[in-house]
N, C-alpha and C positions, 0 to 999 in steps of 0.2 A: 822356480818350482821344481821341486822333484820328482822324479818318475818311480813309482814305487813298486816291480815287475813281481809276478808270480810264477812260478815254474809250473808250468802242468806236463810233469815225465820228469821223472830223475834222469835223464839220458846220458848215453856220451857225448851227441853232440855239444848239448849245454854244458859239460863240462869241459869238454875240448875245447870252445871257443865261444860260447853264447856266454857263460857268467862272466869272462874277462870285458870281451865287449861290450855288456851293459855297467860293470863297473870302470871303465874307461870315459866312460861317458860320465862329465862334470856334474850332470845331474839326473846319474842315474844310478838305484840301489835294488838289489832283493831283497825283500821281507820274505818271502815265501817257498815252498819247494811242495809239490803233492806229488806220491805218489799211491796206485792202489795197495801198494803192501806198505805199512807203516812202518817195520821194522826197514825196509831198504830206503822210505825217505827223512828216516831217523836219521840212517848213517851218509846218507846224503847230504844233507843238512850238517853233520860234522864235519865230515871232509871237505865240504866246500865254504865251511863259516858263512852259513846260511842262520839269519833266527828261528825259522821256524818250518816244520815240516807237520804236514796235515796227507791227511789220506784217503778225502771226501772233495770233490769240486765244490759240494756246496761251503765246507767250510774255507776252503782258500777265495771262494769268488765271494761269500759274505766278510772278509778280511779287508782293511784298508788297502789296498793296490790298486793301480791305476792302468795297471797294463798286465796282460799274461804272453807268456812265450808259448807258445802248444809245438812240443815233437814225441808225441804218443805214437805208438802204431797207429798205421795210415785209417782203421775203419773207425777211429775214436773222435778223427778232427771231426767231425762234424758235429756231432755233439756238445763236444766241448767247445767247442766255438759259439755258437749258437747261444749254452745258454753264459759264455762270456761277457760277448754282446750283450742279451737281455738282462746283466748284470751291470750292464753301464763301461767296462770293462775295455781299453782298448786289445786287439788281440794282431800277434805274429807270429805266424803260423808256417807250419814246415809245410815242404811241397809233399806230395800234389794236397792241396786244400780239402778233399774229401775223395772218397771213392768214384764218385761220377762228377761229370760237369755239372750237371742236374742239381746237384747237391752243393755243388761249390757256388753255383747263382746264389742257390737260396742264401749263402752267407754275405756275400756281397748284400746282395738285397736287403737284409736283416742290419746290417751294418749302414747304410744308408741310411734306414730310416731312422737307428739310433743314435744316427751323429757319433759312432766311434770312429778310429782310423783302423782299417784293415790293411794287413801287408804279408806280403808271399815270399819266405826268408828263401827267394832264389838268389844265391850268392854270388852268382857267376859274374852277374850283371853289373855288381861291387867293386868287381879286379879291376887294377887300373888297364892291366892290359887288352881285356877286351872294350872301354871305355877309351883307349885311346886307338882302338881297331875303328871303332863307330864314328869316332873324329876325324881320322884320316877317310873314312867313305863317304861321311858330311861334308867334309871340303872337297871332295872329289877329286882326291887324290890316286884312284885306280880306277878315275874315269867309271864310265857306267859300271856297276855291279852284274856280274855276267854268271856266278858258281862259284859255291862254296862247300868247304870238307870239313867233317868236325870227326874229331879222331879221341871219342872216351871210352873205352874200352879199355879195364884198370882189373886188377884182381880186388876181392872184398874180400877187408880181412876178416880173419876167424873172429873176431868179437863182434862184428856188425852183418855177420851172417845170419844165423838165426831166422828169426818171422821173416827176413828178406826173401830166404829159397827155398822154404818151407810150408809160409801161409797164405794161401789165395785170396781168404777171406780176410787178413788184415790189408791186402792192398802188398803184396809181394809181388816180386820180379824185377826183373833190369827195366823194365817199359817205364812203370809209374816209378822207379827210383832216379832212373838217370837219362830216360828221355826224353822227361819231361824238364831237366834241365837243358839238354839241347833244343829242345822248344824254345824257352825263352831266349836262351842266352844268343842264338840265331834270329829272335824278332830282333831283341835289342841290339845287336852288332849292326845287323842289317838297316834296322829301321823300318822294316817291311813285316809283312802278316803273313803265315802259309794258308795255302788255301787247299791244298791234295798234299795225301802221302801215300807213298807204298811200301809197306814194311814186311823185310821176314823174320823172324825171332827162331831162335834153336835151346835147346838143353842140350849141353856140352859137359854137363859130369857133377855141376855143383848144385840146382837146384832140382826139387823134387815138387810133386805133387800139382803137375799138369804145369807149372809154373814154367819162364823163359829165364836164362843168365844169359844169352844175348841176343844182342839184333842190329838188322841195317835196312835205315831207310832211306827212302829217297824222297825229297818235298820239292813242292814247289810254290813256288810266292806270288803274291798278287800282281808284284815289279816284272814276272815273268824271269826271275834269279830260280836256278835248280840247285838243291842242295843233296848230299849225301850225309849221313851219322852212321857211326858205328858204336854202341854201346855195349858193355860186358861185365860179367862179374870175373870172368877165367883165365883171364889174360895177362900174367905176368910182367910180359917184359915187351908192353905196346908202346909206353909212353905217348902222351897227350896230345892233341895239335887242335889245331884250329886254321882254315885257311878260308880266303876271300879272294878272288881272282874277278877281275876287272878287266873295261877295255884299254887301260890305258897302263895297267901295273895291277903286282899281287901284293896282297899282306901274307904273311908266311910267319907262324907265332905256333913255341911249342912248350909244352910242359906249360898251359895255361888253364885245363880242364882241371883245377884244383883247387881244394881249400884255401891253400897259402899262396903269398902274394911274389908268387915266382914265375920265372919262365920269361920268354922275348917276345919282341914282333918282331918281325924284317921287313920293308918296305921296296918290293923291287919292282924300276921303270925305268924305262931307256936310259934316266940319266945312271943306273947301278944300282947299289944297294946300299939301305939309310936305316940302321938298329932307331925304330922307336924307342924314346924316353917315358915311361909312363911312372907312377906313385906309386909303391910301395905298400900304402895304408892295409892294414887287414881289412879283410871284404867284411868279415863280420861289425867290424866299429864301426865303420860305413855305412851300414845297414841301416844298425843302431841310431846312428849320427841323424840320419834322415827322417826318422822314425819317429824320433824325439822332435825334430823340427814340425813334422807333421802334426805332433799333439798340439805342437802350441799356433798351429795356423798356419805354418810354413812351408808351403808344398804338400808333395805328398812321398809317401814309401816308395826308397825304391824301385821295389815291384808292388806294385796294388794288386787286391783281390782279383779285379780284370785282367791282370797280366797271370795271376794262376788257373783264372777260367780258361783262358789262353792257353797254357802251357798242358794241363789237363787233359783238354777236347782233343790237342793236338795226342797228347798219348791214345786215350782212346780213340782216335780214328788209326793208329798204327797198328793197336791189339787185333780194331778190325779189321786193317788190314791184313794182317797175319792169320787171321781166321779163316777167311772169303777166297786170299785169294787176289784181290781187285785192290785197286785206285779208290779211298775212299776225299770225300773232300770235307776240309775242315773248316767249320761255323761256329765260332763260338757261343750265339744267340742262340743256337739250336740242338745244342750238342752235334758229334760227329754223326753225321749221317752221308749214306751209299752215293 
């Protein structure tokens, strides 16, 4: 069977790496592209040897496809989701899943009851290197899990600036852009839940309009593991990390907070130091890979709707941190609350 995906957003990511990934995949194709201005998913649809470009939800979700990608500005997903679902429709959706946690249930829920597959294009989780970070703590190879550092604080380029540092109201800032992949990507390394963050955020020069370009918090997990993040839009020349410190030895992995499937781990314990081997594969094919297995019965997504509920609460309990002041604790069932 074929997967037959609909674009909802001409975007760059989908062009960057979402259309190859779904045509990588043996059986999977786009029929579709919407956007709201017809003229840009005209030429969208050109450039990317797409059949067909439409400029109404309802007419791409009344279309034969079997699945939609959604990476609209963040205050669209929820709608479009919603009536994707009620369209029978499966959907994979960019992070964070909607503006509030609140609103990201309702889609989980909504999708449950329609029996489609929902999934949370956090990529992070795809890499092999943090996939073989989570192996090495499964086998208990750094002994108890004791503190961890996650190091993504990157400049955003001038073309993915824009509604990032500019609009409130679509769901802008470094929080709901990129701490909310340290959310997840710290559950699924770890294997663990956060339960408290405290977070401070700053405007450093790039964004505007009450909006944060960075921040650092500090979490803490159910396991009783503390972690720190650092997130930014301003920062040139940080380069990436990720670190896991154990009682028994550290992971030590860098240039891994990325799209592309690069970067190391290092594995150091009394006996020295051991370079992890991990795959290569694109996080996005992977994604996909899964995604597709999901439709037909076989597992589930990557990251599932609950893992962006997850990833979400976890941002907004940092915004409230940064507001208050305080230690907020984080409930995915409940949204974040004091």
């Amino acid at each position: 069977m074929t997967v037959s995906w609909g674009l909802i957003g001409a975007s760059t990511i989908a062009r960057q790496f979402m259309i190859g990934a779904i045509r990588a995949q043996p059986d999977g194709e786009i029929a579709a592209v919407m956007s709201s201005s017809p003229e840009r998913a005209a030429a969208y649809a050109r450039e990317n040897r797409i059949p067909a470009a439409v400029s109404t939800l309802d007419e791409l979700l009344g279309s034969d496809i079997d699945a939609v990608y959604i990476s609209t500005t963040n205050e669209l997903h929820l709608e479009q989701a919603l009536a994707a679902i009620e369209a029978g429709k499966h959907v994979l959706c960019e992070k964070p899943l909607a503006l509030t946690s609140a609103d990201a249930r309702k889609i989980v829920a909504a999708a449950r009851a329609a029996g489609v597959v929902l999934g949370t294009n956090h990529h992070l989780r795809n890499a092999g290197s943090h996939r073989a970070m989570r192996e090495a703590i499964a086998a208990s190879r750094i002994g108890r899990p004791i503190a961890a550092r996650v190091f993504h604080s990157v400049y955003l380029p001038e073309n993915l600036q824009g509604w990032r540092i500019t609009r409130p109201d679509a769901g802008g800032g470094v929080v709901l852009d990129i701490t909310v992949h340290d959310a997840d990507t710290l559950r699924f390394v770890l294997g663990d839940d956060p339960v408290e963050i405290s977070a401070f955020t700053q405007s450093a020069g790039m964004a505007a309009g009450g909006l944060e370009d960075g921040a650092m918090c500090l979490w803490r997990f159910a396991s009783g593991v503390i972690a720190q993040s650092h997130e930014g839009f301003t920062t040139r020349f940080a380069g990436t990390g990720f670190e896991v410190h154990g009682s028994e030895g550290s992971l030590i992995a860098r240039d891994v907070m990325t799209q592309k499937p690069v970067g190391s781990v290092l594995l150091r314990t009394a006996k020295g130091e051991e370079e992890l081997s991990f795959d290569r594969e694109d996080l996005y094919a992977r994604s996909l890979r899964q995604f597709h297995a999901a439709i037909r019965g076989e597992g589930q997504p990557s990251a599932t709707g609950e893992d962006g509920v997850w990833s979400l609460t976890s941002a907004e309990a940092a915004l409230q941190s940064a507001r208050s002041g305080k230690a907020v604790a984080i409930d995915p069932k409940l949204g974040s609350a004091g």
